[in-house]
C-alpha positions as CSV (number, residue, x, y, z in Angstrom):
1,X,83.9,-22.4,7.5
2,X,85.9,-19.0,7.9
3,X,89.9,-18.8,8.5
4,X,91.1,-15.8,9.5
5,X,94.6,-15.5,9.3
6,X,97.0,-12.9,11.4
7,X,97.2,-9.5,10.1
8,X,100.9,-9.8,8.3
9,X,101.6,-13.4,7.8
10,X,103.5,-14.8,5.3
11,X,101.8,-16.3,1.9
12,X,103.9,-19.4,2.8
13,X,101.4,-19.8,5.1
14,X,98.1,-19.0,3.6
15,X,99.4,-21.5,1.2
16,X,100.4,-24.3,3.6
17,X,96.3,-23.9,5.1
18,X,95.3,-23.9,1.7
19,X,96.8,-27.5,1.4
20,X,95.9,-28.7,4.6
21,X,92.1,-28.1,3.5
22,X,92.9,-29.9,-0.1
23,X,94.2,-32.9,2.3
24,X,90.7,-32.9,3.3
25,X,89.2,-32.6,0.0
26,X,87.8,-28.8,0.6
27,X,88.0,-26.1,-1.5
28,X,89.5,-23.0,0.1
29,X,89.3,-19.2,-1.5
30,X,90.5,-16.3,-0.6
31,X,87.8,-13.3,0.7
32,X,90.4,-11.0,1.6
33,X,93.9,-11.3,0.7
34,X,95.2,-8.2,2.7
35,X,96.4,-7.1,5.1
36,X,94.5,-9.4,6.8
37,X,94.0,-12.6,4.7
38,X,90.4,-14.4,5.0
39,X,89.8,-17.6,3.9
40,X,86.0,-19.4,3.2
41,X,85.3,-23.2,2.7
42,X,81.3,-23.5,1.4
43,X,81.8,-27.4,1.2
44,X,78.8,-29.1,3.2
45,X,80.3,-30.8,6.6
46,X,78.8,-32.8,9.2
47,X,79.5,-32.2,12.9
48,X,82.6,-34.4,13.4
49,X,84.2,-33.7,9.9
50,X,84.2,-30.0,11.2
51,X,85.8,-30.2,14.3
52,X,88.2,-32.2,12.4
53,X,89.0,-30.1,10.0
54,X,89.1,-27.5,12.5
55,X,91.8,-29.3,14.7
56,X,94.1,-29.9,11.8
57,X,93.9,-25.9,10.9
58,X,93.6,-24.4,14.0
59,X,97.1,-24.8,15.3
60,X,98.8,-24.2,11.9
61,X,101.1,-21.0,12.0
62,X,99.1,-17.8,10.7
63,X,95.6,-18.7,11.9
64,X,94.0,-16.9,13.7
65,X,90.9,-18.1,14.3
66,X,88.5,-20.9,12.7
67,X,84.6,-19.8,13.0
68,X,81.1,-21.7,11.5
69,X,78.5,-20.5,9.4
70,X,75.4,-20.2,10.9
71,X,73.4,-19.7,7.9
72,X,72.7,-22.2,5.2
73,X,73.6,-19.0,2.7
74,X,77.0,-18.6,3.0
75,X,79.1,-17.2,-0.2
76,X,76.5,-14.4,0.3
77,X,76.6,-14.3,3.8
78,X,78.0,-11.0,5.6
79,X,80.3,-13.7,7.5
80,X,82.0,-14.4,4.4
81,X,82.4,-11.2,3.0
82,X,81.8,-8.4,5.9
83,X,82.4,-5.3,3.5
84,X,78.7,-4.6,1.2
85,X,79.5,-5.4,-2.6
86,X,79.5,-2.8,-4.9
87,X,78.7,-3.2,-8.8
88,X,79.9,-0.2,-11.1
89,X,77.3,0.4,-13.6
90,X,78.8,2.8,-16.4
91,X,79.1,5.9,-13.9
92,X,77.0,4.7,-11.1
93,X,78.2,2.1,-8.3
94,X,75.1,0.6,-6.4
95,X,75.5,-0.8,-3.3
96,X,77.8,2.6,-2.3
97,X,76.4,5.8,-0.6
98,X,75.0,6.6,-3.5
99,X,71.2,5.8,-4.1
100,X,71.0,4.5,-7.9
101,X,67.7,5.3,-9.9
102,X,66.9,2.6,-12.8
103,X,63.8,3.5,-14.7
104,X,62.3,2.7,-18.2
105,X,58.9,0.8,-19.6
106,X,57.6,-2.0,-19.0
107,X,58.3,-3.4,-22.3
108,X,60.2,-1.9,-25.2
109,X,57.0,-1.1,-28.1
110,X,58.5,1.0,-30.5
111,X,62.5,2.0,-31.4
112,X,60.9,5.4,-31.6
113,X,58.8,5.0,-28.5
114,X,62.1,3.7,-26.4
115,X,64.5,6.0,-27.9
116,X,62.5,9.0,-27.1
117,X,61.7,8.4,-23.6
118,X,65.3,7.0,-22.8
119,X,66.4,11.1,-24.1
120,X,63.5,12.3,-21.8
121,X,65.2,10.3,-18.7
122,X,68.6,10.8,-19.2
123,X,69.1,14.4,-18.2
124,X,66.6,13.6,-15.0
125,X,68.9,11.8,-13.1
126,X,68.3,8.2,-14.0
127,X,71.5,6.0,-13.8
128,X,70.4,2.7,-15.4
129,X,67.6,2.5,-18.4
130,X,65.0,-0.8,-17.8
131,X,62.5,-2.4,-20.0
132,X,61.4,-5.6,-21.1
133,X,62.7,-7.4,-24.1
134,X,61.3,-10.9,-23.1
135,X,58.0,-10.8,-21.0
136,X,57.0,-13.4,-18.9
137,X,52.9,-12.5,-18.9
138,X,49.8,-14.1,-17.0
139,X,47.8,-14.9,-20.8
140,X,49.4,-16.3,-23.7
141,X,47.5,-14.2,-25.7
142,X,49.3,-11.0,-24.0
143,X,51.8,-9.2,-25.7
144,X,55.5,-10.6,-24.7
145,X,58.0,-8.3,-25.9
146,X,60.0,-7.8,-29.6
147,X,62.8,-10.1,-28.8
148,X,66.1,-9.8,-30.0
149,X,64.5,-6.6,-31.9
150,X,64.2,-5.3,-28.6
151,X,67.3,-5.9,-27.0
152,X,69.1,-4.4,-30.3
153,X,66.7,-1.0,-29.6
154,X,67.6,-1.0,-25.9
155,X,71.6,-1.6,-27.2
156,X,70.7,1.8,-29.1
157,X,69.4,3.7,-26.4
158,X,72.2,3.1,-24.5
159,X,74.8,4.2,-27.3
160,X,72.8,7.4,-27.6
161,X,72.5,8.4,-24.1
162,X,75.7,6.7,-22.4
163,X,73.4,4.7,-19.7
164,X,73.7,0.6,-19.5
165,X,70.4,-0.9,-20.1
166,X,68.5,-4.1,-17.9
167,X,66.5,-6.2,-18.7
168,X,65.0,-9.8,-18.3
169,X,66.1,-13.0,-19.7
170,X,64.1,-16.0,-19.5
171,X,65.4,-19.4,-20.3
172,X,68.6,-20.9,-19.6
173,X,69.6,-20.9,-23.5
174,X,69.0,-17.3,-23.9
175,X,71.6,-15.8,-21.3
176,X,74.1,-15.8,-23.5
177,X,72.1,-13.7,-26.4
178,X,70.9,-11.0,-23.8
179,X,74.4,-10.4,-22.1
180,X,75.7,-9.6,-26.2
181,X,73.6,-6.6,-25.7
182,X,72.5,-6.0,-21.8
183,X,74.8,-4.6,-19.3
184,X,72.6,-6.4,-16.3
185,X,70.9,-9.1,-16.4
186,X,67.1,-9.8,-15.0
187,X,65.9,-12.7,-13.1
188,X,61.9,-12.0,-13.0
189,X,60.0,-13.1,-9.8
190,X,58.5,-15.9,-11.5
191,X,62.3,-17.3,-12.1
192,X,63.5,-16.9,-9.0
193,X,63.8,-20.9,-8.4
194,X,64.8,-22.0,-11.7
195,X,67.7,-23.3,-10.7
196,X,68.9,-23.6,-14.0
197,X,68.4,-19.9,-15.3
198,X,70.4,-19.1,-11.8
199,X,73.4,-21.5,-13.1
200,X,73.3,-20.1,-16.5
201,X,73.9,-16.5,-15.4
202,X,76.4,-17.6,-13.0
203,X,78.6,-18.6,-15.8
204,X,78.5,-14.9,-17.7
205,X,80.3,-11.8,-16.3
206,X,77.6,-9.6,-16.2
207,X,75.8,-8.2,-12.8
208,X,72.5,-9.8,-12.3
209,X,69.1,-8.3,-10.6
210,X,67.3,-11.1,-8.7
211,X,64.1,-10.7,-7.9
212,X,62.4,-12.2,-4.7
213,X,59.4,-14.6,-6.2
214,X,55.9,-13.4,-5.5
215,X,55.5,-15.9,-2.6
216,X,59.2,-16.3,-1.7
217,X,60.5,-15.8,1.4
218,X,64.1,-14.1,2.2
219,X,66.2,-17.0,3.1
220,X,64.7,-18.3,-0.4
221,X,65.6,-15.2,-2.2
222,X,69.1,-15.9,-0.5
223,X,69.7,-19.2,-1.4
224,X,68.7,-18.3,-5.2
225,X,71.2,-15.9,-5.1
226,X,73.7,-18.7,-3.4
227,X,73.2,-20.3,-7.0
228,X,74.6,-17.4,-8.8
229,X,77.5,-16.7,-6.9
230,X,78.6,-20.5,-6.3
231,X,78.7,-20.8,-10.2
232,X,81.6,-17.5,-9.4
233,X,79.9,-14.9,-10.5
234,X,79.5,-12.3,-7.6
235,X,78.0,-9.4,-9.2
236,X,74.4,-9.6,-8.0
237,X,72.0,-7.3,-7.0
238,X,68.8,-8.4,-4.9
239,X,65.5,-6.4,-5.6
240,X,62.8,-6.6,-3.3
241,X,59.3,-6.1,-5.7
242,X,56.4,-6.7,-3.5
243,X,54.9,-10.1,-1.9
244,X,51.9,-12.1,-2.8
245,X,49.3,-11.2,0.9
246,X,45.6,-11.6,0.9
247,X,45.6,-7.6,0.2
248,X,43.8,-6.8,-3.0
249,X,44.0,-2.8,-3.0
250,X,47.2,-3.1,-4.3
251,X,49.1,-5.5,-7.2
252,X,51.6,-6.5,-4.3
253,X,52.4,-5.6,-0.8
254,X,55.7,-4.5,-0.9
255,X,57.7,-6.0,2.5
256,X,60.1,-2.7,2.8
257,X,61.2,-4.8,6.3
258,X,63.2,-7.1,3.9
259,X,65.6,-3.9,3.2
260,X,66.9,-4.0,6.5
261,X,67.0,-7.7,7.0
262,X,69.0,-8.4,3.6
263,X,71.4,-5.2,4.7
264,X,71.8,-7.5,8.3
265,X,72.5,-10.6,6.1
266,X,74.3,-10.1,2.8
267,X,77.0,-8.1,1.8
268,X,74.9,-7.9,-2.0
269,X,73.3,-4.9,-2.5
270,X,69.4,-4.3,-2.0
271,X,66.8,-2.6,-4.9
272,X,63.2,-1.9,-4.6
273,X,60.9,-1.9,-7.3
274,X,57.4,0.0,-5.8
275,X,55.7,-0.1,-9.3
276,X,55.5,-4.2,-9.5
277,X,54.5,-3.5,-5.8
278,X,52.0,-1.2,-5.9
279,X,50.1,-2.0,-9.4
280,X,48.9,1.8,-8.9
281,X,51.3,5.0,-10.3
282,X,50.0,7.2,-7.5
283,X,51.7,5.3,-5.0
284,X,55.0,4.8,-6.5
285,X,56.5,7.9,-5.5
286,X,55.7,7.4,-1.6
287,X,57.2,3.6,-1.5
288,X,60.2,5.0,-3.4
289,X,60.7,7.1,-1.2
290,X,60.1,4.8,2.0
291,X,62.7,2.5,0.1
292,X,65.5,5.3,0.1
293,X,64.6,5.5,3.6
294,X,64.7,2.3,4.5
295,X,68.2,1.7,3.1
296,X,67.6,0.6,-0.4
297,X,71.0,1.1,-2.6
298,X,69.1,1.4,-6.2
299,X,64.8,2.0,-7.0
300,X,63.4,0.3,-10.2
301,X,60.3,2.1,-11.7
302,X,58.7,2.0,-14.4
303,X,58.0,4.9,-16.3
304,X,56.1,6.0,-20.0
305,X,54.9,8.8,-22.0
306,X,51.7,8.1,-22.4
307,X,50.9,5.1,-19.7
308,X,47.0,5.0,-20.8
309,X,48.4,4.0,-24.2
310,X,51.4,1.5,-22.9
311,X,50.9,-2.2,-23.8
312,X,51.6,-3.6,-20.5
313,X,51.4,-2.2,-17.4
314,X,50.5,1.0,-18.1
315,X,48.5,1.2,-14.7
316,X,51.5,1.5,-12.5
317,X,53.7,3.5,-15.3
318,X,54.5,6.9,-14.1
319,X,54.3,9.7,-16.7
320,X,57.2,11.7,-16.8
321,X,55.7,14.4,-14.7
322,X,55.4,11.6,-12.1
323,X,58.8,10.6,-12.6
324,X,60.5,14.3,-11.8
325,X,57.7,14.6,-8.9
326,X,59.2,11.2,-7.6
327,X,63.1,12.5,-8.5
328,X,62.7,15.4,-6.3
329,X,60.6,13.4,-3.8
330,X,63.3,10.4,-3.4
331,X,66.4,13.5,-3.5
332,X,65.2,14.9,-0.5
333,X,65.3,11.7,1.4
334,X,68.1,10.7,0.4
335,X,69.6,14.1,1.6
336,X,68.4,13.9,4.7
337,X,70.3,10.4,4.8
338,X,73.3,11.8,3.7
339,X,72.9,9.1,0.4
340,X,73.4,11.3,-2.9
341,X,70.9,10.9,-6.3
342,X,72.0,12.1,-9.4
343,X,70.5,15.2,-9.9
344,X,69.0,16.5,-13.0
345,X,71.1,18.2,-15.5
């Protein structure tokens, strides 16, 4: 339920609505408290509980109007917040006119390995440094990241080049470790339903990337991210990173029509990551570019010096060549759109 007061009224009586609702055992909060105040009530009603709710507010001085949702999303609906979300990330904001670029390897290997390319990528344009401390892989027997190790090298990185760092976490009792040293936090597409991991993070102020599960579809990739904010913590980012089809010429097929749905239905901003997509580097730059276009706010990719050498995928790691070929590729588009990327120093 939305309550949209009169442009003006008095916070006498915001308050006295407020109090009506508690009458009814609803929780109301505030979306916009000027000049315009909005109230939202998520609380699950039937039929006849709404319209009565909807009697006793209606005619109370200061209201406007009472609407529904229509969606079984609703903190991250558009009709509870109509104005996009926008996350400041050290000097970047995604999910503003600017296009954010968030690049780094797969996995952290080396301190040396990590701190030299994360010097190689800041002057390139790159707002945000990735890789993986924690990785979630197919085999047991596959390499799955340094740990805490990691996450202290990535910490480094950052304090030498200025950039926040993102990165995965995996369980539910981890959170709270990562966000001592990451400035977002990663939800991997095989966590996308673990309701728990989606509580955990909702209790932490950091922003959060979700990723959309292999074989999930958008309303489930919204109700996920439901989780996160219901727990109050709005700072989330959804990242579309390729869907599980019957096409094997690619890792993924990446669904760039879910950029323009999620702009239609949430007020959270939208990231693409074409190298989980593609499995293939020589694609990358052409889906990052169709992302840009399509209306992405932020493109993940994953980059590395010497990909044929990388311990996990090095296949769809773009060297650094690729990475400036991709830069000037995505700059143009994002030109043409009238949607900055930092440029290269």
């Amino acid at each position: 339920m939305i309550i949209a007061m009169q442009e003006g009224c008095s916070k006498a009586q915001v308050g006295q609505v407020i109090s009506e609702l508690r009458e009814f055992g609803l929780q109301a909060r505030v979306i916009w408290p000027s000049p315009k105040a909005v109230l939202g009530v998520v609380d699950e009603m039937s039929l006849g509980r709404f319209e009565e709710v909807c009697d006793a507010v209606r005619d109370l001085p200061g209201v406007e109007e009472v609407y529904d949702f229509t969606t079984s999303w609703k903190l991250v609906s558009k009709g509870f917040r109509s104005q996009p979300t926008e996350i400041r990330l050290g000097e970047c904001v995604v999910g503003s006119d600017e296009v954010v670029i968030m690049a780094g390897p797969c996995a952290v290997e080396s301190r040396q390995a990590y701190l030299e390319l994360a010097r190689e990528l800041t002057p390139l344009g790159v707002g945000l440094l990735r890789g993986g401390a924690f990785k979630p892989r197919t085999s047991p027997y596959s390499f799955r990241g340094l740990g805490e190790d990691g996450l202290k090298i990535m910490a480094e990185a950052r304090e030498v080049t200025g950039l926040p760092i993102v990165t995965e976490v995996l369980v539910p009792t981890k959170v709270e470790m990562v966000a001592r040293y990451a400035d977002v936090l990663q939800i991997g597409t095989r966590n996308m339903q673990n309701f728990a991991l989606l509580e955990a993070v909702g209790d932490v102020d950091k922003p959060v990337l979700l990723k959309r599960g292999m074989m999930a579809s958008i309303k489930e990739l919204l109700l996920s991210a439901e989780y996160i904010l219901a727990r109050g913590n709005w700072q989330v980012m959804l990242c579309e990173r390729g869907i599980r089809t019957f096409e094997t010429e690619t890792r993924n097929t990446l669904d760039l029509s879910a950029v323009p749905l999620l702009k239609q239905y949430t007020h959270l901003p939208v990231v693409v990551d074409p190298s989980h997509a593609a499995g293939k580097r020589e694609l990358v730059p052409a889906l990052a570019a169709a992302a840009v276009a399509a209306g992405a706010d932020a493109v993940m990719v994953e980059v590395h010096q010497r990909p044929e050498e990388a311990i996990s995928d090095g296949r769809q790691s773009l060297t650094l060549e690729g990475f400036r070929d991709m830069m000037d590729r995505v700059r143009r588009v994002g030109a043409a759109l009238g949607r900055p990327i930092r440029e290269a120093a």
